[in-house]
FIVO-910935 format. One record per atom (N, C-alpha, C, O): y, z negated, x negated. Coordinates in pm, whole numbers, plus 50000, padded with zeros to 5 digits. Layout:
<recs>
Y  Z  X
...
</recs>
This chain:
<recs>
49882  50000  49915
50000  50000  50000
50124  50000  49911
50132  49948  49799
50210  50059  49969
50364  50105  49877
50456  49948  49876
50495  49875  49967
50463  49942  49753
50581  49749  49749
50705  49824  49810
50750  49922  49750
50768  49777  49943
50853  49805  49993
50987  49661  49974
51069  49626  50059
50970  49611  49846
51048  49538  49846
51225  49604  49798
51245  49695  49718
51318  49534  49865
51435  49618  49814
51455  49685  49696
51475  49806  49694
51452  49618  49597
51461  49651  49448
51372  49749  49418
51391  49797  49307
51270  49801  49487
51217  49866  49450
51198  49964  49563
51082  50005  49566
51261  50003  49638
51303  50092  49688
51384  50179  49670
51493  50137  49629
51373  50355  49691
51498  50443  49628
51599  50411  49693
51597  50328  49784
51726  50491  49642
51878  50465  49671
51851  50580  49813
51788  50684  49831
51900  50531  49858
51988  50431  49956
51942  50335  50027
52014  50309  50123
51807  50243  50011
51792  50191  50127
51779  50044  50096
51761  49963  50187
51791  49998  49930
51865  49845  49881
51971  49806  49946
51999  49687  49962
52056  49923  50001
52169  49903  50021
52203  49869  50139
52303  49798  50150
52123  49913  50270
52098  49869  50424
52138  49730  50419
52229  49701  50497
52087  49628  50341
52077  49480  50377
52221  49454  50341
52275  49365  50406
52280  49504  50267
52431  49434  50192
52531  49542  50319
52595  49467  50392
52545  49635  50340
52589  49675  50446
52597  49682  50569
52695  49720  50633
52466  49636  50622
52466  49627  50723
52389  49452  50793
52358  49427  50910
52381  49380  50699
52372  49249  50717
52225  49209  50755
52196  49097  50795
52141  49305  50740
51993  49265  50798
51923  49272  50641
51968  49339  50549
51802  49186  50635
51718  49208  50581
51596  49331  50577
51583  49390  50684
51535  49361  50502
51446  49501  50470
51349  49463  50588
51341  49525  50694
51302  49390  50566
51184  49315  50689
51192  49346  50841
51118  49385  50931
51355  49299  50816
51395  49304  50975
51435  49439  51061
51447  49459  51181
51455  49541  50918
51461  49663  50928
51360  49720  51020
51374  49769  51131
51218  49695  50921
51127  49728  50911
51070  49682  51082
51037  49756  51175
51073  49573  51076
50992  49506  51237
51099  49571  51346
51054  49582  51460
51216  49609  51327
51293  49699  51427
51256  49850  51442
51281  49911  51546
51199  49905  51342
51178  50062  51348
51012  50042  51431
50982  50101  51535
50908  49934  51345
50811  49935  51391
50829  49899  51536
50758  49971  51605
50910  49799  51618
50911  49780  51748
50947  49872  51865
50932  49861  51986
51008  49977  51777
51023  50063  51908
50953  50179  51962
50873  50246  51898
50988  50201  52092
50929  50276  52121
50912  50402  52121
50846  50476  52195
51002  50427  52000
50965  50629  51933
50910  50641  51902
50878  50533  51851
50804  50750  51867
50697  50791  51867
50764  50886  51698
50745  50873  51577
50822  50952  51762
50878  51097  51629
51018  51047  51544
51115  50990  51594
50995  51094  51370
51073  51010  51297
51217  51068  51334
51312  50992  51315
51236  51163  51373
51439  51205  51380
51452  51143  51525
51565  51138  51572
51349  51096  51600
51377  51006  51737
51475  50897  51697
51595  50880  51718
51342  50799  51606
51410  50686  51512
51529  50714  51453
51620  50631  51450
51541  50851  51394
51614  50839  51318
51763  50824  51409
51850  50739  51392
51760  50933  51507
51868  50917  51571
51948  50796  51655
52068  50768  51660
51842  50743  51712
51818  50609  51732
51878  50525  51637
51954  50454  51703
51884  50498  51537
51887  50417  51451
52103  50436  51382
52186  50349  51355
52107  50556  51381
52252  50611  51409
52322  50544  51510
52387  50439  51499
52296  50641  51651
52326  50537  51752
52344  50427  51764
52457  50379  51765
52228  50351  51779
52248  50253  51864
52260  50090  51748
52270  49974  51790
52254  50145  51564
52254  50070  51526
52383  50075  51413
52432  49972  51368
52421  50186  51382
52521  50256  51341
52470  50279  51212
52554  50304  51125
52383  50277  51188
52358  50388  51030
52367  50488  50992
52364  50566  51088
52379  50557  50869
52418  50675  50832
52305  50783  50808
52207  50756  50739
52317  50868  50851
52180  50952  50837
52069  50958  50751
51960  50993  50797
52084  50921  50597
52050  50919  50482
51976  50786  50479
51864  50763  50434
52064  50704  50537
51979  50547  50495
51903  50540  50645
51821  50448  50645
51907  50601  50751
51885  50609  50878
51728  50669  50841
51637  50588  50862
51688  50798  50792
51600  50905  50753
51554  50834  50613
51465  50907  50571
51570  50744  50535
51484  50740  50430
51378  50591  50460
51257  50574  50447
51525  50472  50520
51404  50425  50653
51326  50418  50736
51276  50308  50756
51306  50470  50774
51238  50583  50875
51099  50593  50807
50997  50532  50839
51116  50682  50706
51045  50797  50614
50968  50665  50537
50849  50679  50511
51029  50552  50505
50948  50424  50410
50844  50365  50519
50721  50374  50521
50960  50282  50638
50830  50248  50737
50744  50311  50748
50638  50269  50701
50747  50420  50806
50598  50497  50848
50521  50490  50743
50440  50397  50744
50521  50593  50610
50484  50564  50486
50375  50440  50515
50255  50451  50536
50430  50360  50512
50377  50210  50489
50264  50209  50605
50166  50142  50573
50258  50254  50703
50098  50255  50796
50090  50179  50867
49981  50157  50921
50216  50100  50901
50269  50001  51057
50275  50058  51161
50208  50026  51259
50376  50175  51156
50410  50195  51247
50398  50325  51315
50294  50369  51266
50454  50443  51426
50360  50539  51487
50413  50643  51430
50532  50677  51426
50324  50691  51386
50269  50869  51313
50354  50983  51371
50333  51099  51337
</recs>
């Protein structure tokens, strides 16, 4: 399984927690909790309704799944 710890995550997505005040975790249990199915769903989603920027929106996205939590 991929260490999805910040520091060791590519640029841009160390940077989610200092910008946007959440932890990687909490990231993570928010993308896994919902109910999109397809990653530019999330992704858009995640723009919207959480205000992220496309890049850190889409590489989140792209890590959760990766990781084998959450839906395909």
């Amino acid at each position: 399984m991929e260490d999805l710890h910040p520091r060791r995550l590519p640029h841009p997505v160390p940077s989610i927690e200092k910008e946007f005040g959440r932890p990687v975790t909490e990231w993570k249990d928010l993308i896994r909790s919902s109910p999109l199915t397809e990653h530019m769903e999330m992704v858009c989603w995640l723009k919207s309704e959480h205000g992220l920027g496309h890049g850190h929106a889409r590489t989140f996205v792209a890590h959760t799944l990766k990781e084998g939590a959450g839906p395909v």
